[in-house]
N, C-alpha and C positions, 0 to 999 in steps of 0.2 A: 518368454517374457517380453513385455513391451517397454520400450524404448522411453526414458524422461531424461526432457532438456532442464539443466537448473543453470539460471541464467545470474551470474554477480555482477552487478555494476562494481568496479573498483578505482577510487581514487584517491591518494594518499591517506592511508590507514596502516601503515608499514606495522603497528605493533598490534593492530589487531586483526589483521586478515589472517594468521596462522590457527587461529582456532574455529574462524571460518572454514577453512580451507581442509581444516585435519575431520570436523565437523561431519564434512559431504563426502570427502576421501571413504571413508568409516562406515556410508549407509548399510543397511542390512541389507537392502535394494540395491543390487548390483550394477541391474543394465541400466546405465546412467551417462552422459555426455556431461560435463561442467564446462558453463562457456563462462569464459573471463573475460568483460570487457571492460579494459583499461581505458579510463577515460581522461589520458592523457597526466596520469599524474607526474609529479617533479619529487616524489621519495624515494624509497625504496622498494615499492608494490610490486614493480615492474619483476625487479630481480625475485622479489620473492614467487611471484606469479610463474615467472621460468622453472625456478628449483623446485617446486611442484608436478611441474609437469614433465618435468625428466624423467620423475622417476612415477607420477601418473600419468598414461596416457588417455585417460578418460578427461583431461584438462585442453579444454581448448583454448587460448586466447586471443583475442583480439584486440588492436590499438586502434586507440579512436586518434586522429592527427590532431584535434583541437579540444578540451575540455567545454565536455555539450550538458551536461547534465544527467542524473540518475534515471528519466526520463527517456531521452534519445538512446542514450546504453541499452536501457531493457532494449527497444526500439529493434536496434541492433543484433540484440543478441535472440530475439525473436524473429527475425527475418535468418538468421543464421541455424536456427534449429533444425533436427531432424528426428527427434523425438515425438511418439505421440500420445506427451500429454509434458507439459511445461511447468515450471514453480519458479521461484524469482527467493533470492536471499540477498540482501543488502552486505557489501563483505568484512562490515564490524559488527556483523551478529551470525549468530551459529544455532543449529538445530539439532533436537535428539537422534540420535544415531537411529530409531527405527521410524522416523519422523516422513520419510515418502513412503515405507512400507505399508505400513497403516494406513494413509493418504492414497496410493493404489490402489489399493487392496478394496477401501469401501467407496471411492469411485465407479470405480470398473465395477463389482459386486450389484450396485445401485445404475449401473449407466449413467451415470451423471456427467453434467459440464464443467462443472467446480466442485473439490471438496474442501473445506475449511476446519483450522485447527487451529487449536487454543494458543494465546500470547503470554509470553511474563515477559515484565519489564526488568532489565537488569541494572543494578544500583553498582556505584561505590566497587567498580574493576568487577562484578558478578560474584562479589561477596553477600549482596542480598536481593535477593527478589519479590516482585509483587506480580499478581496476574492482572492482567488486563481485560483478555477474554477467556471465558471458560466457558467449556462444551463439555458437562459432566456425562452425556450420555448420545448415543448416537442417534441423528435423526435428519431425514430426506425428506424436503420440504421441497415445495415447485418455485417454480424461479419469481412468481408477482408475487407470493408470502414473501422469496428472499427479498424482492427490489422495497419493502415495507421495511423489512429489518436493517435494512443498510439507509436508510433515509430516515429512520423512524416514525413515518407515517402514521405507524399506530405502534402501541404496545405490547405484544406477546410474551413478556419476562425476559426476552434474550435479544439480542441484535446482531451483526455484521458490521466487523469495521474496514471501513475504506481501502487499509492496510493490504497492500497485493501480498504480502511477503509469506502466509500465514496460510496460500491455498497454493493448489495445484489446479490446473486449466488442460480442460482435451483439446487440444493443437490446434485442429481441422474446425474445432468451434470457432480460435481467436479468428483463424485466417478465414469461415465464414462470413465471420460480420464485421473483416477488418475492426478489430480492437485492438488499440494502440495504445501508449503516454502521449499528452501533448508535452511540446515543449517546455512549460514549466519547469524552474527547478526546486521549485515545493507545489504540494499540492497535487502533484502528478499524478499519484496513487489514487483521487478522486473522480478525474474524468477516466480512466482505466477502469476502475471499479463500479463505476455508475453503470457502463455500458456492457459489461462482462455477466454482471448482474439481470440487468433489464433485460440478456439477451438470452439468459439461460433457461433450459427447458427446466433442468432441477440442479438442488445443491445440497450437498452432503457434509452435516456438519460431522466430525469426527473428535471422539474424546479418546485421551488417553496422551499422545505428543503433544510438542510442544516447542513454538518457535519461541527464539529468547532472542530481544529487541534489545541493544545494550544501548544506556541512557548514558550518552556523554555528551559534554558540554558543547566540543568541537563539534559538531554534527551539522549539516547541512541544516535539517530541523529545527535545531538550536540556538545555531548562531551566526549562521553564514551572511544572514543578513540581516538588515533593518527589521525594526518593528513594520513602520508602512510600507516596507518591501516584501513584508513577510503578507500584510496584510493586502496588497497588490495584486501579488501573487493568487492568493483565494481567490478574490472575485474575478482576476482575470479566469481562472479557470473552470468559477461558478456560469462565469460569460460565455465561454468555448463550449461548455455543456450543454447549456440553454442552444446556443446555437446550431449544434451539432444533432439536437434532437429535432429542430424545424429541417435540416437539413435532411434525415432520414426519414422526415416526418411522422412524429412518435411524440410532438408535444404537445398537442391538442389530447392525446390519452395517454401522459405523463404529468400532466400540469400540477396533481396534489402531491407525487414524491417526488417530482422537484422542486417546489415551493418549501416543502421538509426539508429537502437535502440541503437548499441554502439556510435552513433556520440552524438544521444540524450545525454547521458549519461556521456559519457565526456564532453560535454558543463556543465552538471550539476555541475560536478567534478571540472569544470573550474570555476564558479560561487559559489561552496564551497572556493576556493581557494583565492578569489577575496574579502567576506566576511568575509574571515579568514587572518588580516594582521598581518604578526610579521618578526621577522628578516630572517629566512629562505623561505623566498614565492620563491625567484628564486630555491633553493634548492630542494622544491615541484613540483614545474613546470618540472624541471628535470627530476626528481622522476618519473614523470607521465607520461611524455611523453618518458623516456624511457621502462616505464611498456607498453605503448601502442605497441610502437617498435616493443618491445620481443616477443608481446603475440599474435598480428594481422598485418592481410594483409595491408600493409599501404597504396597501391596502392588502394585498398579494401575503405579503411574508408575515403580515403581522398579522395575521387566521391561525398560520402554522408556528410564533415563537413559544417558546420553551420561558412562560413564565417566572419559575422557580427558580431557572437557570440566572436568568436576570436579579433578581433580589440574594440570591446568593453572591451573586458578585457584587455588589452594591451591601451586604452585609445586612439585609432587610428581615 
């Protein structure tokens, strides 16, 4: 059996890391490593993070000295691997118990670099669910179909979300083409997945499991910060992307899914905005579309927007 790193960011989640935690303990997949990296919480993580791993020794942990972000964690807990092949769970959400098995199995079966597997969204404590992504059937597609799906570039009935939590990664790939999180602490999952994507020979969507994303209020996601911090955030990392493809030089023959990937992405922005109502929404709006302005070719992004997307929000 080959060896899987599952890497948890953890910071103060004290009432919901236990079902994380019992989650991955559980897999049907045995040879497993769990790295926990504490990312400096002030709860009770800490202790609960210990009392796991007494009595599992597949728990590794590590303490970050200063709270860096979900981001740097992964960072972390990928330089710390020894696994070869990686997955990533955020530690207030939890996975089907055959959830790497399956994920293994049509990996390696496929040779692939990534395999991807369906989302629900968990409501109201994981009393009700909704999917998010669904992969009703199995299918290996090459890596410039997937970097279309994950950008939307074009439409093929089905897409890839950004979402790192949701696949598994061959090791020797990340550490190929150094693929990393930046800094951020939202949006992170973006420039990670742009490049995990655009770098992959093939990718393996897989039906059947299923990661569960629990929707709570608290959530970094949610509410950790501002609207235009939140919104900050995006394009500074739309920026780092941009940038980091002149840097490898991949953007002169990425220029139309990246141009998507920022449309993607302010649609999303636009649908944060829509979900989030209080007395400054046109203030936001503002906000945002003059961040877009300042920072991109408008002629550029406005080939690739998501017209529908726009008159929905706007109730047209």
């Amino acid at each position: 059996m080959l060896k899987l790193s599952i890497i948890v960011p953890v910071y103060n989640i004290e009432k919901q890391l236990a079902d994380c935690l019992d989650s991955l303990v559980n897999q049907t997949y045995k040879d497993i490593e769990i790295i926990a990296v504490n990312d400096a919480s002030t709860d009770n993580s800490r202790n609960i993070l210990q009392n796991y791993a007494d009595y599992h020794h597949s728990i590794h942990i590590i303490d970050m000295k200063n709270n860096s972000g979900p981001g740097i964690a992964r960072n972390c807990g990928i330089r710390a691997a020894t696994g070869s092949y990686i997955g990533f769970v955020d530690g207030d959400d939890w996975v089907d118990l055959n959830f790497y098995e399956a994920l293994l199995s049509s990996i390696q079966e496929e040779a692939c670099d990534i395999a991807i597997a369906s989302i629900s969204d968990e409501y109201n404590n994981a009393t009700s669910s909704v999917f998010r992504y669904i992969y009703n059937q199995d299918i290996t597609i090459d890596g410039k179909t997937a970097l279309k799906l994950l950008t939307k570039s074009c439409n093929l009935g089905l897409f890839i979300t950004p979402i790192m939590n949701n696949k598994i990664y061959r090791t020797n790939f990340l550490k190929q083409y150094n693929i990393q999180c930046c800094d951020n602490r939202s949006w992170q999952d973006d420039f990670f997945s742009y490049f995990a994507i655009l770098y992959a020979n093939k990718v393996r969507m897989v039906s059947g499991p299923q990661y569960h994303y629990r929707q709570r209020i608290s959530s970094i996601t949610h509410t950790a910060t501002s609207v235009n911090e939140k919104i900050d955030n995006c394009i500074d990392v739309l920026l780092k992307i941009k940038t980091e493809l002149f840097v490898r030089n991949l953007y002169e023959t990425h220029q139309q899914e990246y141009n998507s990937f920022v449309e993607r992405c302010i649609s999303s922005l636009l649908v944060m905005l829509r979900n989030t109502p209080h007395d400054n929404n046109s203030d936001d709006l503002i906000y945002l579309f003059n961040k877009i302005a300042s920072k991109f070719d408008m002629s550029k992004i406005i080939s690739y927007l998501d017209n529908e997307r726009i008159y929905k929000f706007f109730n047209l």
